[in-house]
N, C-alpha and C positions, 0 to 999 in steps of 0.2 A: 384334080382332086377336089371335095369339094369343101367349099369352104364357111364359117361361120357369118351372119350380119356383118359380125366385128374384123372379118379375117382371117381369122385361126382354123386351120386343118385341125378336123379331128379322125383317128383311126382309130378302128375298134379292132384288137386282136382278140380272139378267142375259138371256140371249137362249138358244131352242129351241135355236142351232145351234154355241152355243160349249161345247168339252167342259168349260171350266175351270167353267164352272154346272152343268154335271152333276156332277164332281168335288165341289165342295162343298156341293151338293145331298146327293146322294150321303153324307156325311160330315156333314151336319144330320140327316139319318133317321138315321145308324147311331148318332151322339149321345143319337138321342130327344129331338131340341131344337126342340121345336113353331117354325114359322116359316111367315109368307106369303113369295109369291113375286111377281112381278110380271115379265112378259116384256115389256122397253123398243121391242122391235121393233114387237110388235104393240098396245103399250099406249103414247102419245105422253104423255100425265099422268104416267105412272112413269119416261120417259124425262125429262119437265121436274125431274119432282120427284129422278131422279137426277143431274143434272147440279147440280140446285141444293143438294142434300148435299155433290156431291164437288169444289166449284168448277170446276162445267166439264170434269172427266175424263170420257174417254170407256170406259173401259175397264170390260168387265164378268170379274167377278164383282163384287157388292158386297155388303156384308153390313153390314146398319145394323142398329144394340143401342139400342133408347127412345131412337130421336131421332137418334142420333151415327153417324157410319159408324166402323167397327171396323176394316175389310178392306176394300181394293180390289185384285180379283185374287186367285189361289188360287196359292201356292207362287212368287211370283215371275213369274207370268203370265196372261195376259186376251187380252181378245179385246173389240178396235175395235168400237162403233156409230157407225151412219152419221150423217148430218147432222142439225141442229137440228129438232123437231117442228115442222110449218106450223102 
């Protein structure tokens, strides 16, 4: 995974079709803030595993720091996923 100067894992959850993960996509590269990514829509494991970081929110952007969510949503805004993985 990759990791911060400092240490710290950062994961970006989010979806191909919401601007606010491009947005902070976008604003991780221009940081130089090495980070995975993982797209809940087409990934059902990164959806389980983000619901269960952010109790059940649905809202994407999300930005987890070693373990911890930091952010959910970019500037006061996100973008809904659909229903629970089968």
């Amino acid at each position: 995974m990759a990791e911060t100067p400092s240490g710290e894992r950062l994961e970006l959850f989010g979806t191909a079709s919401c601007p606010y993960t491009a947005e902070l996509r976008e604003q991780l590269l221009w940081d130089r803030s090495p980070f995975v990514e993982y797209d809940v829509e087409a990934d059902p494991e990164a959806l389980r595993r983000m619901l269960e970081l952010t109790g059940g929110r649905r809202t994407v952007p999300v930005l987890v720091e070693s373990g911890a969510v930091r952010q959910v949503g970019w500037h006061g805004r996100g973008c809904i996923v659909g229903p629970d993985p089968g």
